[in-house]
C-alpha positions in Angstrom: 0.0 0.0 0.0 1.4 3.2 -0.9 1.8 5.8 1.6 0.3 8.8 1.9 2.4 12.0 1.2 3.1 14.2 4.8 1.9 17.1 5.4 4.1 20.1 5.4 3.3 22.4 8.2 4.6 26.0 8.8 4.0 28.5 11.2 2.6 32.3 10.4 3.0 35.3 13.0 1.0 37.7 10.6 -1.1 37.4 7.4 2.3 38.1 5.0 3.5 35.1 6.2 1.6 33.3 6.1 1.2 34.0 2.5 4.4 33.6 2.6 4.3 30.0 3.3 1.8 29.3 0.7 3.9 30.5 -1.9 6.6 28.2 -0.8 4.5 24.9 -0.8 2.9 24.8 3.0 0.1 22.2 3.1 -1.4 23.8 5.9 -0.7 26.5 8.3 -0.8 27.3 12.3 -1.2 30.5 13.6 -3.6 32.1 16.2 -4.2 35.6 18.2 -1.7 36.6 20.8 -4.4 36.1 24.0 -4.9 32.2 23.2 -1.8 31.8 21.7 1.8 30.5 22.4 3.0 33.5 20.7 1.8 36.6 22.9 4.5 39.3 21.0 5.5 39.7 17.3 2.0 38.3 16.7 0.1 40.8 14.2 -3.0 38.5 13.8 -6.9 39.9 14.5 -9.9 38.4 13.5 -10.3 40.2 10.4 -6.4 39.5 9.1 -7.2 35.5 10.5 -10.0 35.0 8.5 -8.6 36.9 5.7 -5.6 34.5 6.0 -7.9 31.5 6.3 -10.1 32.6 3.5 -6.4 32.8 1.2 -5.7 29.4 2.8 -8.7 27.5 1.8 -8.4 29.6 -1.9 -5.7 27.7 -2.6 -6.8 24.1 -1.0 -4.6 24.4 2.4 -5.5 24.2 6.0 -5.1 26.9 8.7 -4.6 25.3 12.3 -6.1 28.2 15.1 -3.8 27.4 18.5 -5.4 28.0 21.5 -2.8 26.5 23.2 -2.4 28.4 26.3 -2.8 27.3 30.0 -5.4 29.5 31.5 -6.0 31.2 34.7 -9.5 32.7 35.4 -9.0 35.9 33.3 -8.8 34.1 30.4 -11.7 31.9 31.2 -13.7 34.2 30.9 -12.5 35.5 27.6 -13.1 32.2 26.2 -16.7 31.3 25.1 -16.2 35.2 22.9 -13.7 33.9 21.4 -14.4 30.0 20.5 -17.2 31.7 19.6 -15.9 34.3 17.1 -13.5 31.4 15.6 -16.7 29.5 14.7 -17.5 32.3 12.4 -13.8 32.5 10.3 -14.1 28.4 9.7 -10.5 26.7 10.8 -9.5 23.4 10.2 -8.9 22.5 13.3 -7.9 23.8 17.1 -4.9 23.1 18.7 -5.1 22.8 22.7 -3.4 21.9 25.4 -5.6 22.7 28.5 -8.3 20.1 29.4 -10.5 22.9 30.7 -10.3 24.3 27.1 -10.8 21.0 25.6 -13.7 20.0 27.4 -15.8 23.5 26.5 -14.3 23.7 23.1 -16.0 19.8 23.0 -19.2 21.3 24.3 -20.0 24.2 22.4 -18.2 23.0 19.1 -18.5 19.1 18.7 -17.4 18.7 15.1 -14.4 21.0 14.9 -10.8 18.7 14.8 -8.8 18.8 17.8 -5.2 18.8 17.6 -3.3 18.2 20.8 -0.4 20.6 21.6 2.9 19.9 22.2 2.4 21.9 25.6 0.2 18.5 27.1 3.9 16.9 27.1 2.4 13.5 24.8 5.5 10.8 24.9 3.9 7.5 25.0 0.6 5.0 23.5 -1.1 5.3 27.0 -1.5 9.1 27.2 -1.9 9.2 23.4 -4.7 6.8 23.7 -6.2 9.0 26.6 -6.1 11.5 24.5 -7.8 10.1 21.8 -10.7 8.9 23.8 -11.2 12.6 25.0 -11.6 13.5 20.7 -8.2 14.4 20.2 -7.9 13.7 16.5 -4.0 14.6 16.2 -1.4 14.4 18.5 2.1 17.1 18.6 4.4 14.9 20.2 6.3 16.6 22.8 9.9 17.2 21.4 11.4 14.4 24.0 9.8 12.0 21.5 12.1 9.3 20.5 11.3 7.3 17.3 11.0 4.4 19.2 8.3 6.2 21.1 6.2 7.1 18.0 6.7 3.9 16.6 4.5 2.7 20.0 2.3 5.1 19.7 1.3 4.2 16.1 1.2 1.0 16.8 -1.0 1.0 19.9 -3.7 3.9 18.5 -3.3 3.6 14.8 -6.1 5.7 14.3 -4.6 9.0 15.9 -2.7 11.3 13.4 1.3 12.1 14.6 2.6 15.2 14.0 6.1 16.1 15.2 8.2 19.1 14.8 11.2 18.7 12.5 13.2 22.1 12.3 13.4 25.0 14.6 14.2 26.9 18.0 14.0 24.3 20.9 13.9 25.1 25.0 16.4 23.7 27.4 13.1 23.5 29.1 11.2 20.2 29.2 8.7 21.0 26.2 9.2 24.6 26.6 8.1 24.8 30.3 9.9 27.5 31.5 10.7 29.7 34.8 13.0 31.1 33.8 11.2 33.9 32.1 8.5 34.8 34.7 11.5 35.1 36.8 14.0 37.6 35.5 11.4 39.3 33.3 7.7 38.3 34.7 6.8 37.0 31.5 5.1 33.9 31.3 6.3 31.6 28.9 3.2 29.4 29.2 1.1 32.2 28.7 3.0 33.2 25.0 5.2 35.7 26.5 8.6 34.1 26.9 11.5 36.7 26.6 13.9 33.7 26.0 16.4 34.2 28.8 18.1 30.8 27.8 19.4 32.7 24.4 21.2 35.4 26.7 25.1 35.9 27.6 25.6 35.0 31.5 28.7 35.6 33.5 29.2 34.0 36.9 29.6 35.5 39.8 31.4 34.0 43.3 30.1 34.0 46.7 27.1 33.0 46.2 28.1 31.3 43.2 24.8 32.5 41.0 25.0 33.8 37.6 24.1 37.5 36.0 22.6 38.4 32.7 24.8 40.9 31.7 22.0 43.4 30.6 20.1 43.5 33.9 23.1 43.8 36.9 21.6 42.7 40.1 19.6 40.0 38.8 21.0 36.6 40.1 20.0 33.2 39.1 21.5 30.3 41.3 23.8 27.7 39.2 27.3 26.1 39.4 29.5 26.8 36.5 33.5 27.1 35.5 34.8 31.1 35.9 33.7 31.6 32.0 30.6 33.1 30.6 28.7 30.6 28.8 25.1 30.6 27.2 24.9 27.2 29.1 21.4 27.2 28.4 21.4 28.3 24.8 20.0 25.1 22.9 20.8 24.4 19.1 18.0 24.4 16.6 16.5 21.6 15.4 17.0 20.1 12.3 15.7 16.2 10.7 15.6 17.0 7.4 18.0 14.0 6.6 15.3 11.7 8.8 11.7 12.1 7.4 11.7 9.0 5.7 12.6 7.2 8.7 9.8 9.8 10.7 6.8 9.1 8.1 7.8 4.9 8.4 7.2 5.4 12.1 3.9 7.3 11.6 4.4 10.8 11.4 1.8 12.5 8.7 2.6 16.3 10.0 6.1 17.6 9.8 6.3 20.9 11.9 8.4 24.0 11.1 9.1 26.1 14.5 9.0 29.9 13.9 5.7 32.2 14.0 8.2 34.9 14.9 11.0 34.6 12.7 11.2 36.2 9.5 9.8 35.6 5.6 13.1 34.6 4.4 13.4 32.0 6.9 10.6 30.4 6.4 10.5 30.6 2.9 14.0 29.3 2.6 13.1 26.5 5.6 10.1 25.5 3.4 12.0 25.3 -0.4 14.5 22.8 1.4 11.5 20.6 3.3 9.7 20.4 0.3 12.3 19.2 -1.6 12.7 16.6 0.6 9.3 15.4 0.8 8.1 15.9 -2.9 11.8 14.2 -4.6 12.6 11.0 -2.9 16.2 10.8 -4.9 16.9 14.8 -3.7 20.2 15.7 -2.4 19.8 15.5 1.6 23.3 16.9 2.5 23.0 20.3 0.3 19.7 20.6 1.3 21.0 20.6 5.1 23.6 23.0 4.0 21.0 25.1 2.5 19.0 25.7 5.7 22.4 26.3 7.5 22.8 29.7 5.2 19.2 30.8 7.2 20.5 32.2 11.0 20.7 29.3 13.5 22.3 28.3 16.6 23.8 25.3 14.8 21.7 22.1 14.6 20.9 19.1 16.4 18.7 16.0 16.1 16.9 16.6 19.6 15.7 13.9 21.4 14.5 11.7 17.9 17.6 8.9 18.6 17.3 9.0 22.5 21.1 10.0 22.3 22.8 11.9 24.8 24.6 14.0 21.7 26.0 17.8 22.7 22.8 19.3 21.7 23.6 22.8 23.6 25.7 25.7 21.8 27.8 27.1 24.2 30.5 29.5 22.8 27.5 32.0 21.8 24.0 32.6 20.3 24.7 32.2 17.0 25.5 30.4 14.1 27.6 32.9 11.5 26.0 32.6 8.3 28.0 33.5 5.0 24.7 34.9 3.4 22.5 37.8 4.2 18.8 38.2 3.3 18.6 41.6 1.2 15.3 41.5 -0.5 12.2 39.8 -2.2 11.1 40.2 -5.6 7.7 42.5 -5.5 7.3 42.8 -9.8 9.3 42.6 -13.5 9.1 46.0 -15.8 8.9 44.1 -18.5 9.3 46.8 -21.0 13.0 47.1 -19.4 13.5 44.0 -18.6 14.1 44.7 -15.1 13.0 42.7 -11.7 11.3 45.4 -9.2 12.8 44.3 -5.8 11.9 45.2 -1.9 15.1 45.9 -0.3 15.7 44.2 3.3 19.0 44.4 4.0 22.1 46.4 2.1 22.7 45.3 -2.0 25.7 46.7 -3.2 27.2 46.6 -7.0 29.0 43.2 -7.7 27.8 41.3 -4.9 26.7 37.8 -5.4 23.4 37.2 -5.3 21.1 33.7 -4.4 17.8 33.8 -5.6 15.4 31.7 -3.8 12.8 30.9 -6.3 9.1 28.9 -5.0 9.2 25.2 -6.0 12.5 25.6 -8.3 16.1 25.7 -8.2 18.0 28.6 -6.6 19.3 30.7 -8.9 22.9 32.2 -8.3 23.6 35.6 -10.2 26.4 38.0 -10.4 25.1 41.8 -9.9 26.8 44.4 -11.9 24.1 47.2 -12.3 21.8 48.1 -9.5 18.9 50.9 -10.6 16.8 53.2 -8.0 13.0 54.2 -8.6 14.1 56.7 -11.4 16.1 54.4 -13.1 19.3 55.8 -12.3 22.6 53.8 -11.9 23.5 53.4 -8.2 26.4 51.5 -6.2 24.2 50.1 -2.9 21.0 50.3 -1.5 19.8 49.8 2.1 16.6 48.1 3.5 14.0 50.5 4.8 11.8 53.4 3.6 10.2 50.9 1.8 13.0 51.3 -0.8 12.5 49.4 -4.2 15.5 48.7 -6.8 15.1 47.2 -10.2 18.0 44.7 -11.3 18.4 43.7 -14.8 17.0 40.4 -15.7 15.6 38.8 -18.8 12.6 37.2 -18.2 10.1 37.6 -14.7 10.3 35.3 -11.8 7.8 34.7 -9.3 6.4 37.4 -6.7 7.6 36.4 -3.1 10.9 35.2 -4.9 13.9 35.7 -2.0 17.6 37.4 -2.3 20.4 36.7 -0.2 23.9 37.9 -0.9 27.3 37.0 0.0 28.9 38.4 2.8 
């Protein structure tokens, strides 16, 4: 029996992205609104812009996943028959949750919507999968502790249950994202959306106490034992299993995850040309497809938790990855009479640089500037992002809107 191809699945912070994501072959999309949502800040989504974004979705045959994911205190309660009932109106394909309370009204007031579990519940084995399932769960995020072996149980024992996992982006040295840390340097919840990501700081240690300091906020100890070096000891790499889908889809997975409501359009457009590569061309090349996500900032990679191995999956020296390429802009039109590409500069383009261009469902195409033109059409030698500036580049034939430049550094 032939297996069924899995779903790509990509996050969206705002309704750009998430056209974005589209373009750059998403099979469905999560996003929510910054109350309910694991994503409280850089979050530009309303009702209108969701349902505009769901309408756009379901235009072109793709699902939009709503996440009301958080875990709610009384204030929020309250809040939450409006808003279930508001959701109803804009027609998702399913919820994700994570809270029982939520699941339970959610069940009550809207029996046939799909509910996806969220990674948040902490789901690592058949018996609290199949709990789960009994409750109306329809689809299970595995917590990112997951080993294959685990899902390879789980599928076994509820069969029934759809798998999703993530597969590439930021993970917490918390256990499934659960942690203190921000409430307590910064009160901001991080089960509430509002993490301020303290892990991805620089800490020095201090001596008697032995605690360490953030160096941005003098004064503000946090008890730990480490050597007399400053170390981002809790900075975790990214994740990254593009070279393991097969082995992830034979085990049961039909939704691989992309990480990243709140990074930017060129990452997930060049996250999402790699991953569909991979799942659409069974013979593509794995290792420059890895090497292609690498040129996207990162904190280097790892392979998490998937192998159960006790690899160095923590980036120590600083928070960081240096890339060799820079995103500088995205194709916006062609002036066809001129023969020009109209492009919407990001990030500084200067004369002679080399130039990637990241084109939806193609190959990249590399290309050597040597004439860069401003709105009037006059030779220049650079540009630089902002002011909504535009450029036109010479080029003989039009390529795709939402097409993405990076140059050499």
């Amino acid at each position: 029996m032939k297996q069924i191809k899995p779903e790509l699945l990509a996050p969206a912070g705002n309704l750009k992205k998430l056209q974005y994501a589209i373009a750059y072959g998403a099979d469905a999309i999560y996003c929510g609104l910054p109350e309910f949502s694991l994503r409280y800040r850089i979050n530009m989504f309303d009702y209108k812009t969701l349902k505009q974004g769901i309408d756009f979705a379901h235009k072109h045959n793709k699902k939009v996943y709503i996440t009301v994911n958080i875990y709610p205190h009384k204030q929020h309660l309250t809040k939450l028959a409006k808003h279930i009932t508001k959701l109803k109106t804009i027609k998702p394909d399913a919820l994700i949750v994570s809270d029982p309370g939520i699941l339970s009204y959610i069940k009550e007031v809207w029996p046939n919507i799909h509910i996806h579990l969220s990674t948040q519940a902490n789901c690592t084995n058949w018996r609290s999968a199949k709990f789960w399932f009994e409750q109306g769960v329809k689809r299970i995020i595995l917590a990112r502790e997951t080993t294959l072996d685990d899902i390879k149980e789980i599928h076994k024992n509820v069969p029934e249950l759809e798998l999703e996992t993530f597969v590439h982006g930021a993970m917490c040295m918390s256990y499934s994202g659960r942690c203190i840390l921000s409430k307590w340097f910064t009160d901001r919840s991080a089960n509430l959306g509002d993490c301020s990501q303290p892990c991805r700081w620089n800490f020095k240690l201090q001596t008697d106490p032995l605690v360490i300091e953030e160096s941005q906020r003098k004064g503000s100890y946090f008890p730990i034992e480490q050597d007399a070096h400053g170390t981002y000891i809790m900075n975790s790499k990214d994740l990254n299993l593009i070279k393991h889908l097969k082995q992830l889809q034979k085990a049961g997975i039909s939704s691989f995850k992309i990480e990243g409501r709140a990074k930017s359009i060129y990452y997930l457009g060049n996250t999402l040309h790699a991953y569909r590569e991979a799942i659409d061309n069974q013979k593509s090349d794995l290792d420059s497809l890895f090497h292609e996500l690498e040129k996207a900032p990162n904190r280097g990679f790892t392979q998490g938790f998937i192998f159960g191995e006790k690899e160095v999956s923590h980036r120590f020296e600083s928070s960081h990855e240096n890339s060799a390429w820079e995103f500088c802009g995205e194709v916006v039109g062609y002036d066809k009479k001129n023969e020009f590409l109209e492009i919407a500069v990001h990030n500084a383009i200067n004369q002679k640089d080399l130039i990637e261009i990241i084109v939806p469902f193609e190959k990249n195409i590399t290309l050597k500037l040597s004439k860069i033109y401003n709105h009037k059409f006059e030779s220049i030698l650079e540009a630089h992002g902002g002011q909504e500036t535009k450029i036109y580049l010479p080029y003989k034939k039009p390529l795709p809107l939402k097409s993405l430049l990076r140059r050499k550094i």
